[in-house]
Legacy VTK file of the C-alpha trace (Angstrom):
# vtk DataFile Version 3.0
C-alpha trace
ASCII
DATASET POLYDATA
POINTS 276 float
24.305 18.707 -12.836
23.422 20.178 -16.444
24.573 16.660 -18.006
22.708 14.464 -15.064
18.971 17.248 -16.108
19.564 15.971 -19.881
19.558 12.203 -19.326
16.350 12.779 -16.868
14.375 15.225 -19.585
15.412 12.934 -22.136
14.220 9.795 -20.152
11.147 11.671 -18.997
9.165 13.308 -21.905
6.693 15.118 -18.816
8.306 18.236 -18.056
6.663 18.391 -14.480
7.960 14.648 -14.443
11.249 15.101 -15.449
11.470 18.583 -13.194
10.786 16.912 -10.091
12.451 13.430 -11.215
15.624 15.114 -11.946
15.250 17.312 -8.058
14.946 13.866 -6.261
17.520 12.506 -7.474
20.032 14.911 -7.202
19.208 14.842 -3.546
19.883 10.974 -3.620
23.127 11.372 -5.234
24.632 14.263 -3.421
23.250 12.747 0.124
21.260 16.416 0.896
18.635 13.830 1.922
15.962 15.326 4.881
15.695 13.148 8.242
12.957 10.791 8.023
9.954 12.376 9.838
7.177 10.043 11.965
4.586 8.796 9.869
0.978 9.365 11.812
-1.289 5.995 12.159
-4.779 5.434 13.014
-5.389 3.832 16.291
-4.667 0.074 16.651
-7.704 -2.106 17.629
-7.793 -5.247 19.590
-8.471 -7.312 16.441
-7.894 -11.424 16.516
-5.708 -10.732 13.442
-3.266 -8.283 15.483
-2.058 -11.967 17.131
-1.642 -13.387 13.247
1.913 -13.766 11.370
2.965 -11.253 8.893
2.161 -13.442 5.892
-1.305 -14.241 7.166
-2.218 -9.949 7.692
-1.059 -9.395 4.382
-3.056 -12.336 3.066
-5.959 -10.673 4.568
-5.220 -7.192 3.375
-4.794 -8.150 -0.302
-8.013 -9.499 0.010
-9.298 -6.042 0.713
-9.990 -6.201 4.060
-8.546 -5.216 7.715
-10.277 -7.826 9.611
-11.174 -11.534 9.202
-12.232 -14.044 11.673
-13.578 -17.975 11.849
-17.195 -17.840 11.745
-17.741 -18.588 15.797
-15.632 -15.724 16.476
-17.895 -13.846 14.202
-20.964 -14.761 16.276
-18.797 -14.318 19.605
-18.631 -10.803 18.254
-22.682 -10.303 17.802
-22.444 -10.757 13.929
-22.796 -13.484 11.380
-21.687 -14.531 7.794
-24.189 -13.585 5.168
-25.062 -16.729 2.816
-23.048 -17.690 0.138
-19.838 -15.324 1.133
-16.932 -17.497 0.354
-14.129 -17.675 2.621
-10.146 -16.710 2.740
-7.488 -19.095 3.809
-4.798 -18.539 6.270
-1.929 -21.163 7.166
-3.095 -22.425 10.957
0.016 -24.001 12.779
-1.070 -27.743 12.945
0.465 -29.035 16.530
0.092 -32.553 18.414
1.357 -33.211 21.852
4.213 -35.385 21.797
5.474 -37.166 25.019
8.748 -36.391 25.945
11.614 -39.229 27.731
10.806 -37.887 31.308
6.769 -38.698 30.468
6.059 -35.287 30.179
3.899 -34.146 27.224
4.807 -30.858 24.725
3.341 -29.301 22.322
5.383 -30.054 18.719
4.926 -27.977 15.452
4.530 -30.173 12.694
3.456 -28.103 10.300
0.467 -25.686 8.780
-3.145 -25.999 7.715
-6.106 -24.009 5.778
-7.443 -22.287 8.489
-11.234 -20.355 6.934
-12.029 -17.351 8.027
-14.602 -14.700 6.859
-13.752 -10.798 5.795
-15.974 -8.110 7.997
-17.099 -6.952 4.656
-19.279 -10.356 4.321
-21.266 -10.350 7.887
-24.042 -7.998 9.060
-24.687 -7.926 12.748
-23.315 -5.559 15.869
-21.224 -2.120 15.226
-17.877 -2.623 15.571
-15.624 0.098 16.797
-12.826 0.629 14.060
-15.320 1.172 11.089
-15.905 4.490 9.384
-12.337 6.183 9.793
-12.367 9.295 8.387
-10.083 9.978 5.478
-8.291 13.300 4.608
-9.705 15.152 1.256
-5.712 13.285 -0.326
-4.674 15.058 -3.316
-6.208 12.987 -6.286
-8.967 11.030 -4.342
-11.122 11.480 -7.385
-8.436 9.347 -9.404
-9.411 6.464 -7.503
-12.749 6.984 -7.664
-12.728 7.436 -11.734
-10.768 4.094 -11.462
-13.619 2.350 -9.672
-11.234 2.232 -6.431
-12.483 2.740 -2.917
-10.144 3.976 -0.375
-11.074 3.287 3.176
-9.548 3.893 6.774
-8.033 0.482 8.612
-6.587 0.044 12.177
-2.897 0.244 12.446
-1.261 -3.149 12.628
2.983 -3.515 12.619
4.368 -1.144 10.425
2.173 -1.851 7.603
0.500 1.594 6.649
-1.340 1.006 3.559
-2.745 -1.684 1.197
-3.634 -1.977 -2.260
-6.072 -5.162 -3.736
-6.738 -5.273 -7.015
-9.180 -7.920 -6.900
-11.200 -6.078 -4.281
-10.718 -2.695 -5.867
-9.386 -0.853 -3.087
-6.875 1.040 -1.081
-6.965 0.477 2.386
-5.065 3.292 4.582
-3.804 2.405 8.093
-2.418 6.066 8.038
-4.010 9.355 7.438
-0.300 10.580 5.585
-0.644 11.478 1.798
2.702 9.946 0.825
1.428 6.547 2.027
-1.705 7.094 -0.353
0.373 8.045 -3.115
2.182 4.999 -2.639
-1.111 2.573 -2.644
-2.327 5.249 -5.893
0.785 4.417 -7.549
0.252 0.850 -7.431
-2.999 0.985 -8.146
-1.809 3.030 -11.607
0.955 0.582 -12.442
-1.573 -2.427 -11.867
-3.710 -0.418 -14.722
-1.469 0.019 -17.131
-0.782 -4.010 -17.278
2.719 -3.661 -15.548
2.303 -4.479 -11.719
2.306 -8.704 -12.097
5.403 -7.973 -14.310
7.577 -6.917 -11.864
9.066 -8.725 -8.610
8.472 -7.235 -5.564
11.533 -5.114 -4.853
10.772 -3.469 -8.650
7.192 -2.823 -7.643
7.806 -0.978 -4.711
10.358 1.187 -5.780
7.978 2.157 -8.625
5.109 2.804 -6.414
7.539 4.564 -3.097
9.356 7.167 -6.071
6.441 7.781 -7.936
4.655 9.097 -4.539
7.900 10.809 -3.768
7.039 12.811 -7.208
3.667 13.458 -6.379
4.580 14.876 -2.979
6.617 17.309 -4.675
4.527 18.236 -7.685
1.895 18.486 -4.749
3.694 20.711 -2.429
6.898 21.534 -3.830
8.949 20.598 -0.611
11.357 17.976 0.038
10.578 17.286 3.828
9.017 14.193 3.135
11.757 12.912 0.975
13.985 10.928 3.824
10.645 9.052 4.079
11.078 7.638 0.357
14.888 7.444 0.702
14.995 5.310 3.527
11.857 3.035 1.939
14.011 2.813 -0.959
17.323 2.258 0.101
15.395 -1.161 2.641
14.477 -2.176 -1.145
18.299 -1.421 -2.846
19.660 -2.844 -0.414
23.519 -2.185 -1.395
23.030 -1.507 -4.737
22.803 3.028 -6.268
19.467 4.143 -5.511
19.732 6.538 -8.820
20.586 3.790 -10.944
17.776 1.387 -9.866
15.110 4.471 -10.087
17.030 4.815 -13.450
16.424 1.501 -14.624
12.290 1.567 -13.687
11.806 4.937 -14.841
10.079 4.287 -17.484
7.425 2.510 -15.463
7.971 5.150 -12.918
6.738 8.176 -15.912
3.705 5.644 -17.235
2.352 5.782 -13.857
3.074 9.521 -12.989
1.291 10.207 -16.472
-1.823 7.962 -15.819
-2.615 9.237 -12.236
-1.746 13.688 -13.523
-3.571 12.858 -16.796
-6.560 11.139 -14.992
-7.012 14.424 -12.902
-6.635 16.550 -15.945
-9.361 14.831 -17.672
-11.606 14.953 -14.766
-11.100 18.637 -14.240
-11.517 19.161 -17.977
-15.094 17.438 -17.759
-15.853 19.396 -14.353
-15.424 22.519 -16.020
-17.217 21.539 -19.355
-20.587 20.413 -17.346
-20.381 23.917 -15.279
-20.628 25.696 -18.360
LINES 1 277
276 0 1 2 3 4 5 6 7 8 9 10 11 12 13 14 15 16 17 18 19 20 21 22 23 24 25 26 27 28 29 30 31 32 33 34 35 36 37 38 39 40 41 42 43 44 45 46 47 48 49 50 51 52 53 54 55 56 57 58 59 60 61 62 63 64 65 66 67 68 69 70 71 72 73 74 75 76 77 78 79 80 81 82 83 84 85 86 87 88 89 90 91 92 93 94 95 96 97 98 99 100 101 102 103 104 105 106 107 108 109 110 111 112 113 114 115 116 117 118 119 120 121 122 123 124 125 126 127 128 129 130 131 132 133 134 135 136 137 138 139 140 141 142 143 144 145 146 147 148 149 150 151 152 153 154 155 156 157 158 159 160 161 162 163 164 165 166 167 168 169 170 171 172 173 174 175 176 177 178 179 180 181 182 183 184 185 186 187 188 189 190 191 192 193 194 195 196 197 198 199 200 201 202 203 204 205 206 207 208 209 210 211 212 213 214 215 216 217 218 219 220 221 222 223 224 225 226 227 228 229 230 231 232 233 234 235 236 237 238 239 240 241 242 243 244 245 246 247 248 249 250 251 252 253 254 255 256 257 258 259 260 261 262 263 264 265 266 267 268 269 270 271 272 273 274 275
């Protein structure tokens, strides 16, 4: 144990960091892991995208938004496209009937197409029912908004519980649970520091999923929330040590950590400085 603290303080120059880096960790290794505990949702909606593939909803989230339609479904729904919004691009499954040896016809897949549709964020027109969910006063909100990041409330949809889009500046939150903010904060932090389109996708999210594991315990100081990250983690590791992958991305894992605790230092710094 004294040996394993030595490697993490000497990875992790943060002594908060390497505190609650080294705490983790030892819980990985020695298996005194916590059961995974439910994560909450917001309601699901009875969205056209709820029918969609996987691939398609997450096209549509990382373009910032939680819903997207063609633009007669728009005006089905009592609203229209403003002028010069420019569309997103699904993959439509392109079918043709094909008549079978008994004369029957079927429909065959042969293939996909562009299909256009139209974020909610570019039509005005009728209320719809999902918008303006409420979301919790999160531990380090104002880092996102010094960042220039909104963070907004989505439907549920699947098991996907959060979203961040760079190119739309946001964080989009199908779950009113911190860790799952710290985990869209996280990548939010790594995509700042020039890092995120550096990494494949198994090293991003075990960057983003242990970093919010730190936050929830320099936040709260508790581990009941950490067979939430171990479990994320270990669908990502696959067979290979948990520790040692962490181990490997740590430094990634401390740049971030430092970005998002020095952000809120600096605000709180100029908060007191103005009240003076």
């Amino acid at each position: 144990m004294k040996q394993s603290q030595q490697i993490y303080k000497k990875v992790c120059e943060d002594p908060r960091i390497a505190e609650a880096t080294n705490k983790i960790l030892e819980l990985f290794k020695t298996g005194n892991v916590p059961e995974t505990i439910a994560i909450l949702t917001h309601p699901r909606f009875n969205l056209p995208s709820n029918k969609w593939s996987l691939r398609n909803r997450l096209i549509m989230y990382l373009q910032g938004t939680q819903d997207a339609r063609g633009f007669l479904m728009w005006k089905e729904a009592g609203r229209k496209v403003k002028a010069g919004s420019k569309a997103i691009y699904i993959l439509a499954p392109k079918i043709i009937k094909q008549e079978k040896e008994d004369g029957e016809e079927e429909n065959k897949l042969i293939g996909f197409r562009p299909q256009a549709v139209f974020k909610v964020e570019d039509t005005d027109g009728k209320p719809l029912d999902y918008q303006n969910i409420e979301i919790p006063k999160f531990r380090f909100l104002e880092v996102a908004k010094e960042w220039g990041l909104k963070v907004e409330g989505i439907g549920f949809v699947s098991n996907y519980y959060g979203a961040y889009s760079s190119s739309e500046k946001k964080i989009l939150m199908a779950s009113p649970e911190e860790e799952v903010y710290f985990h869209e904060l996280s990548h939010a932090a790594h995509d700042r520091i020039g890092l995120l389109n550096k990494r494949n996708k198994e090293q991003k999210e075990i960057i983003a999923e242990f970093s919010s594991a730190v936050l929830c315990y320099l936040v709260n100081k508790t581990t009941d929330r950490l067979g939430n990250a171990y479990a994320y983690l270990k669908s990502y590791c696959g067979d290979k040590d948990i520790n040692k992958e962490v181990l490997n991305l740590i430094s990634d894992i401390e740049k971030v950590l430092k970005l998002i605790l020095e952000t809120e230092r600096s605000i709180k710094e100029n908060l007191e400085v103005l009240a003076c």
